[in-house]
Structure formats: structure tokens, C-alpha cells
N, C-alpha and C positions, 0 to 999 in steps of 0.2 A: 331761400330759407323763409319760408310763407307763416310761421307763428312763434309765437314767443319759445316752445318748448325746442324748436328746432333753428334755435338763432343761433348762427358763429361765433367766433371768438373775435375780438377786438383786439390789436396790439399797439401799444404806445410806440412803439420804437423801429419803423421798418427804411432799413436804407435803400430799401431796391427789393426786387422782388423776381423771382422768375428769369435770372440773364439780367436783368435792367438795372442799372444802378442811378438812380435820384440823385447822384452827388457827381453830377457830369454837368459837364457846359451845353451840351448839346443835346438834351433830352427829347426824344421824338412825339409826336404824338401817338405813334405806334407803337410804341414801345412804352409808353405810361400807357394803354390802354390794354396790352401784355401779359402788364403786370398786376395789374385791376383781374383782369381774367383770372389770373392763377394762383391768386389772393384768394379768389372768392373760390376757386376749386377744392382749394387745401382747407377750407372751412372758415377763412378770415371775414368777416362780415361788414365794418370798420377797420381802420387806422390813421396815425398819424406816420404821415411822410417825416420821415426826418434828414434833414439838413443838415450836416456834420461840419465841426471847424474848418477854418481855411479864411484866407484872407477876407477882410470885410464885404469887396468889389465883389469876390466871385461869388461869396454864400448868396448879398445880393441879387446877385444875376441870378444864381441858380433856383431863389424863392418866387422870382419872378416869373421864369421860365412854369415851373412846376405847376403854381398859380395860374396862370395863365391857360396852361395844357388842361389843367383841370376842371375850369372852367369850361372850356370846350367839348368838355367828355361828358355823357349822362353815368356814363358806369363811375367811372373815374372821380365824378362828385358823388357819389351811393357809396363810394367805397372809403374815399380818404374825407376822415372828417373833420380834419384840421393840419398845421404842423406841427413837428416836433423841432425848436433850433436847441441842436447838443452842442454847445461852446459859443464863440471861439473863448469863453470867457471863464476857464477851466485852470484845472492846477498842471502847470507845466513841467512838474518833476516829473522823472522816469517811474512807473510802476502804474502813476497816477493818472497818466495822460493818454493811454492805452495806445490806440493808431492814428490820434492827432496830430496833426502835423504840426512840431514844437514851433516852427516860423511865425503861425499865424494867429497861438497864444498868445492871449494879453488880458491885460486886468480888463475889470468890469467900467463898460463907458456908456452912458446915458445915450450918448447921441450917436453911438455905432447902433445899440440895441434899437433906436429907434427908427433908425433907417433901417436895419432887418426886418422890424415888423410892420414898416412900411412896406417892402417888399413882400410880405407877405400875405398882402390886404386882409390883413383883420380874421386870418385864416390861425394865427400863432395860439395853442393851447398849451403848451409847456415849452418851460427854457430848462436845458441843463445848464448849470453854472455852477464854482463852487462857491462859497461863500468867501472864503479866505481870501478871493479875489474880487469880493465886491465889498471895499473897507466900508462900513455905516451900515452896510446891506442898503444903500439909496436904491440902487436895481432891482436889488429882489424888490422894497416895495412898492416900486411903482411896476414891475409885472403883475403884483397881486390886488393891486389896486385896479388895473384894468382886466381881470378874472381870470388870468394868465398864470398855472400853475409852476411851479420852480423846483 
């Protein structure tokens, strides 16, 4: 997509793409590179990767993973232009919590969040959370403090 009038769509929210799913332990580099490809076939220009709840250890691992892979890839950086982490720091009722996994719901914590966006060197551009689970909103403002939409 060579000018402005013929640019793709951007999405905030993609858990995988093409067969790949981003919210695995074992992410390839063949398979993040995939799904960069079939992004950009379907007209995707941008996105954020996103990261879906599940225990703190494994979002970790897995932002690390991602990061990492992405890193390594020219398309792969052209394409994902940041992360998206959805939870784990979300409402845990039923209706609310969609295909989260109710285990690894928990209230909003300073120094979980901070270790996910450690792992996610400085790549995190929105957090899903809900409020009701960040009492004072402390979280929310220190993700908006550092430019970090919520």
C-alpha cells in the first residue's frame, strides 16, 4: 500500500491471525511471520498484537516471546505496531469476562502490570482493564501517565 489514498486498515485487537494464534507458549517465527503476511493480504496495514488474560508468568512469557519474534522480523515490525494486554485485570463475572479464563482474573496490581510491560519492552499501547477492578484507578493512571491508552 504505496500512498495515503490506498492505505489499509489498522486494528487494535488481533489475537492471531491466519491459523497463528499469539496467545501460545510457543510462538514460531514462522508462524508470526504468517500471519504478518495474511494481515497485510486481507488489507491490515497495522495492529496491535494482543495478549489475552491468563496467569501473570505465562502473559509474561508470552509478551516476551512475541517481542522478541518481532524484533527479528522486518515485516513483522511494518506490521504490528505495538501491544494490546486485554486483562488479566478485568471483571470476573460471567457475561462479563467473555473467554477469559476466570483462574487467572484478579484485581488491578501495580507491580503485575509492571512486569507485563516490562515484558513487553516498551511496545504496550493499550491495556484492557476494568475499572471496578482498579479501586482509586492507581493503574489506570499510571498507564496514562506513561502514554499508555486504557
Amino acid at each position: 500500500m504505496s500512498d495515503a489514498t490506498s492505505r489499509g486498515y489498522f486494528d487494535i485487537q488481533i489475537n492471531g491471525f491466519g491459523g497463528v494464534d499469539f496467545n501460545q507458549d510457543h510462538l514460531t517465527a514462522q508462524d508470526l511471520h504468517k500471519a504478518c503476511l495474511a494481515l497485510q493480504a486481507d488489507g491490515m496495514e497495522t495492529v496491535l498484537a494482543t495478549i489475552i488474560t491468563e496467569h501473570i508468568d505465562q502473559m509474561a512469557l508470552r509478551l516476551r516471546r512475541l517481542v522478541e519474534l518481532r524484533e527479528q522480523d522486518p515485516l513483522a515490525r511494518q506490521v504490528i505496531a505495538g501491544v494490546h494486554i486485554e486483562g488479566p485485570f478485568i471483571n470476573e463475572q460471567p457475561g462479563y469476562r467473555g473467554a477469559h479464563p476466570p483462574d487467572a482474573i484478579r484485581p488491578a496490581d501495580l507491580d503485575e502490570m509492571k512486569r507485563l510491560l516490562d515484558a513487553a519492552g516498551g511496545l504496550t499501547r493499550l491495556v484492557t482493564l476494568a475499572p471496578e477492578r482498579d479501586p482509586g484507578l492507581k493503574l489506570t493512571r499510571m498507564l496514562v501517565q506513561a502514554g499508555i491508552k486504557v
